[in-house]
C-alpha positions in Angstrom: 4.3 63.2 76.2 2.5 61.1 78.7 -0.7 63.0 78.0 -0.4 62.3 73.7 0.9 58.7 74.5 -2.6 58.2 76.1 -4.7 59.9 73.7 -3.2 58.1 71.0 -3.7 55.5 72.7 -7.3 55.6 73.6 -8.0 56.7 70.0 -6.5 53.9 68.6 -8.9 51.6 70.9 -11.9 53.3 69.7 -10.8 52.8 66.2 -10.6 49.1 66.6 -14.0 49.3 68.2 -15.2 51.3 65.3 -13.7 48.9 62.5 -14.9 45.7 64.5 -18.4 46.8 64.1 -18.2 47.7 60.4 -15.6 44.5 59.2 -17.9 41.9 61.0 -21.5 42.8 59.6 -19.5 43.0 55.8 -17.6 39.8 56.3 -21.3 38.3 57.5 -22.6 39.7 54.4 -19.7 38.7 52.5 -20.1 35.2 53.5 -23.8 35.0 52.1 -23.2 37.0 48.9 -19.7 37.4 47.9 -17.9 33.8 48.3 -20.8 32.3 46.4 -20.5 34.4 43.6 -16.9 33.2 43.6 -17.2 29.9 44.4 -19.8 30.3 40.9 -17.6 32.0 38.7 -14.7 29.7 39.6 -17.0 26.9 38.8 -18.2 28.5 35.3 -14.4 29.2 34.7 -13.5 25.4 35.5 -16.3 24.2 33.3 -14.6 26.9 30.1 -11.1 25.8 30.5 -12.4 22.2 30.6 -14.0 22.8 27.6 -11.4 24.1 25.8 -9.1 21.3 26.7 -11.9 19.1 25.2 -12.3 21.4 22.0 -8.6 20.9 21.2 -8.0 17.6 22.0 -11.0 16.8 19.3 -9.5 19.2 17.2 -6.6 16.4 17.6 -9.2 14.0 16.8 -10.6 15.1 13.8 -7.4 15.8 12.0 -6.3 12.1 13.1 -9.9 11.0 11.7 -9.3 12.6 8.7 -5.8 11.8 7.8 -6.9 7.9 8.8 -10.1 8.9 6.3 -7.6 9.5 3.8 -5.6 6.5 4.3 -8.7 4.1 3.7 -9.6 6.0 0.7 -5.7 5.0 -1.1 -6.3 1.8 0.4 -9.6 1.7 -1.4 -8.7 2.8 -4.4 -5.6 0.7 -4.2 -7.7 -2.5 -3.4 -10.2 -1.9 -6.4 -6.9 -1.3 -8.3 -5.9 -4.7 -7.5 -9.2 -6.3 -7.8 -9.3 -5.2 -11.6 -5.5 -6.0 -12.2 -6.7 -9.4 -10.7 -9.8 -9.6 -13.4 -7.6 -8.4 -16.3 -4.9 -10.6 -15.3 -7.3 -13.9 -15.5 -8.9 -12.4 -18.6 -5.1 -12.4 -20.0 -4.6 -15.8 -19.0 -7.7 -16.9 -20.9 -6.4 -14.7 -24.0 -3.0 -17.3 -23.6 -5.0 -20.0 -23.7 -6.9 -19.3 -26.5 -3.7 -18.1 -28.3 -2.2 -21.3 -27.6 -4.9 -23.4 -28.8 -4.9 -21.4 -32.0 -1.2 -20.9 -32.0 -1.2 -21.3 -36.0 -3.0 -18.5 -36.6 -1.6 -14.9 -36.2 -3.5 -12.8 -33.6 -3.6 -9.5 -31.5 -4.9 -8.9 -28.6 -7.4 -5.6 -28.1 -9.5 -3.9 -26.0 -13.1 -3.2 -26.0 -13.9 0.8 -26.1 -17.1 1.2 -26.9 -20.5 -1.0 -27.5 -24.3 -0.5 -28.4 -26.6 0.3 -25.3 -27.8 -2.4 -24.0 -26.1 -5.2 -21.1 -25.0 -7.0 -23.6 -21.8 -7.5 -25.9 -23.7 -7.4 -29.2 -22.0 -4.9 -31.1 -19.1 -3.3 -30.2 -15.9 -0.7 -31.1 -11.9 -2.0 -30.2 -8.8 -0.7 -30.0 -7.1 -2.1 -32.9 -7.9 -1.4 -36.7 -6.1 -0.9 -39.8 -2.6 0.3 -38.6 -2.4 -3.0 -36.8 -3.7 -5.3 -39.5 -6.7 -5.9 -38.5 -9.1 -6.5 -41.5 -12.7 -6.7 -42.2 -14.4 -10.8 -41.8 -11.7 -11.2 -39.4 -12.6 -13.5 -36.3 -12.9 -12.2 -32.9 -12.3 -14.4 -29.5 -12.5 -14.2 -26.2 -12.8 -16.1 -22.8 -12.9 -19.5 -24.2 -13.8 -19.4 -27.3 -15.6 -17.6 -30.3 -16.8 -13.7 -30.2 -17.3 -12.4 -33.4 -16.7 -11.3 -36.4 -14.8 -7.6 -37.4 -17.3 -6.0 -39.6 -15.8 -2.2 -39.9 -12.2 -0.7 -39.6 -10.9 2.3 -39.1 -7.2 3.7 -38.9 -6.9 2.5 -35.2 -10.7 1.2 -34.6 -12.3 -1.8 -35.3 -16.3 -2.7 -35.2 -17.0 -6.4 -34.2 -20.6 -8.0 -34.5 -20.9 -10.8 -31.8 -22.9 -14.0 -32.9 -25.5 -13.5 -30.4 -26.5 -10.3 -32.5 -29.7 -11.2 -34.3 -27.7 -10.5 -37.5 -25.1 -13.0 -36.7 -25.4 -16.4 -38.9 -22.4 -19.0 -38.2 -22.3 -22.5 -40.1 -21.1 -24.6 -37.2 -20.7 -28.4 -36.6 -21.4 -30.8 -33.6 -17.3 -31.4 -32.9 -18.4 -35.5 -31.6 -20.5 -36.2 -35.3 -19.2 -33.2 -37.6 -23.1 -32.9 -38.3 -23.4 -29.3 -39.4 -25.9 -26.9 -38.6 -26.3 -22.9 -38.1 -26.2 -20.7 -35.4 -28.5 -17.6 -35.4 -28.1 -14.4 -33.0 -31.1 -14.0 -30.7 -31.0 -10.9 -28.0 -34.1 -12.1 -26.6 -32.6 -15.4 -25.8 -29.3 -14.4 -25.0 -31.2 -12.7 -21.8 -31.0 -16.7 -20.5 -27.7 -17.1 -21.6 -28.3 -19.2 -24.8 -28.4 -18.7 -28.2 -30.1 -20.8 -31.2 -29.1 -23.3 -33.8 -31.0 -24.9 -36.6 -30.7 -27.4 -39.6 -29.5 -30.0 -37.8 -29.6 -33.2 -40.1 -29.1 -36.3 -37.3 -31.0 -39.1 -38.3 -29.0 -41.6 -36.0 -29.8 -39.7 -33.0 -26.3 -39.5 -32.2 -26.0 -35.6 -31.1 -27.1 -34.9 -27.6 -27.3 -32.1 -24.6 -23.7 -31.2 -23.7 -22.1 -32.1 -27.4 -19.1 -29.0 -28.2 -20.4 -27.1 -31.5 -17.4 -25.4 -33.3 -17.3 -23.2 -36.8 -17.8 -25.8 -39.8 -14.9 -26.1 -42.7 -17.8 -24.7 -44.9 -18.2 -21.7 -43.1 -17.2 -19.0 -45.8 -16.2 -16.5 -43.1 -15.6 -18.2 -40.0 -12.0 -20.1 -39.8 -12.8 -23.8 -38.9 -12.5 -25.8 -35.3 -13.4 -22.7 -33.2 -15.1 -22.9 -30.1 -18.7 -21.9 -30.0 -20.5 -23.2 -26.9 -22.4 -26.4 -26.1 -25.6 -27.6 -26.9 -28.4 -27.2 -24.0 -31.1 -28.4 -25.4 -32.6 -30.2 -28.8 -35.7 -31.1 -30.5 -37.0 -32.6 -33.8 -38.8 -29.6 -35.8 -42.1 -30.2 -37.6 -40.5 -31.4 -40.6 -38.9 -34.8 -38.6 -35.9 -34.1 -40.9 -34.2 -31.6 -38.9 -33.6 -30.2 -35.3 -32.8 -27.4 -33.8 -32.4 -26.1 -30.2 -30.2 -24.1 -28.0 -26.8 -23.4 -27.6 -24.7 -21.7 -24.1 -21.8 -20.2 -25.4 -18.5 -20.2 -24.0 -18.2 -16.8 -23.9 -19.9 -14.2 -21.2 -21.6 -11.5 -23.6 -22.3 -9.9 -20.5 -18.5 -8.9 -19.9 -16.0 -8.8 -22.2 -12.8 -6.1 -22.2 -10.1 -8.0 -24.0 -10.6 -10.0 -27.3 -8.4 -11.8 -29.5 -8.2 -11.0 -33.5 -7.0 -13.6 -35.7 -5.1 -11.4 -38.5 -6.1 -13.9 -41.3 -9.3 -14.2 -43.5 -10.8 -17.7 -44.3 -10.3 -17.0 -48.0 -6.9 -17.1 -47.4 -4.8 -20.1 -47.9 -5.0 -22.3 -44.2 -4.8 -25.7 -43.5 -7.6 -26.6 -40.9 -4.9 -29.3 -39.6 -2.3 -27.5 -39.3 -4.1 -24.1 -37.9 -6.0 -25.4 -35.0 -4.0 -27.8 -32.4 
């Protein structure tokens, strides 16, 4: 036993030996070759899971981004909403006014559908025709005063012909000196905001820049006392028996999207006094 005890023994020792002088050179090595490499991959796996911490949390971010993206296009849309209820609304409140200037005379309000090419409101289709009593020669407002005049009707359609149209003639008068005169469409002009007017008989001088024109009594379309614009400027033609000049209307022919029809025709029975307050 002794004898196997010993053997063992010494074979053990030289198996230490042995193992010593094969673990140390591969742990050298291993200290050159092998910890880098993991010290590298444990970097590169760092950097990955960093990266896909980063990838979701702007996946996070993008679907915040877009659900705030979609909140400012309601709120757009919701402010333009408001910003045309706000337009409409003041363009109503001019409507009232008018139809409480003109409270003698029956009208309906409409809305503008369709109109000629062009910036300008010179001819164009509304809303309102025959099922609402809306007749041809009828008078068109708007804004603060006079549009037009309904030329064509349909079933639910009506055609109005503005009077800055170069077909357009109104028989007005200077609302100061009743002096009459006429008011002729002119698209060229209207591109500085003014119309003509012509025939003016004022031998006393008494009309000036800034007098209110209105439709004449002998108008044998237009209903009397309406609103046309004011005069802007005025000069003696070559005759010295007349003037004519410019006109800027109240209304904007460059937007319009409500009018006011007055359901009655001037051939109709109206008192001028009692019609207009």
């Amino acid at each position: 036993m002794l004898c196997i005890l010993s053997c063992v023994c010494i074979l053990l020792m030289i198996l230490t030996f042995s193992t010593d002088l094969v673990v140390k050179p591969l742990s050298f090595v291993s200290g050159y070759l092998v910890i880098p490499f993991e010290n590298g991959i444990e970097k590169v796996g760092s950097y990955l899971a960093q990266r896909a911490e980063d990838l979701k949390e702007l996946k996070v971010v993008l679907e915040q981004n877009k659900a705030l993206q979609d909140e400012v296009d309601a709120l757009k849309i919701e402010n333009s909403n408001l910003i045309q209820d706000k337009y409409e609304l003041n363009e109503l409140r001019q409507l009232y006014g008018l139809g409480e200037k003109y409270s003698g005379y029956d009208t309906i309000g409409a809305r503008v559908i369709a109109k000629d090419a062009g910036n300008w409101f010179s001819v164009f289709t509304i809303n309102k025709g025959e099922k609402d009593g809306v007749r041809k020669d009828m008078n068109v407002m708007a804004g603060a005063g006079l549009v037009g005049i309904v030329t064509d009707v349909g079933p639910n359609w009506a055609c109005v012909r503005s009077i800055i149209d170069d077909a357009s003639n109104v028989s007005a008068q200077v609302l100061s000196t009743s002096d009459n005169l006429m008011v002729t469409g002119d698209l060229l002009l209207i591109n500085k905001g003014q119309i003509r007017f012509s025939q003016l008989v004022d031998e006393n001088n008494r009309v000036a820049q800034g007098d209110v024109l209105v439709t004449s009594d002998i108008s044998d379309k237009y209903l009397p006392g309406i609103n046309i614009g004011y005069i802007s400027s005025i000069e003696n033609d070559n005759n010295n028996l007349t003037k004519s000049g410019t006109i800027t209307p109240s209304v904007d022919f460059n937007h319009i999207d409500i009018v006011l029809v007055i359901r009655e025709l001037k051939n109709e029975t109206i008192k001028p006094d009692e019609a207009v307050k």
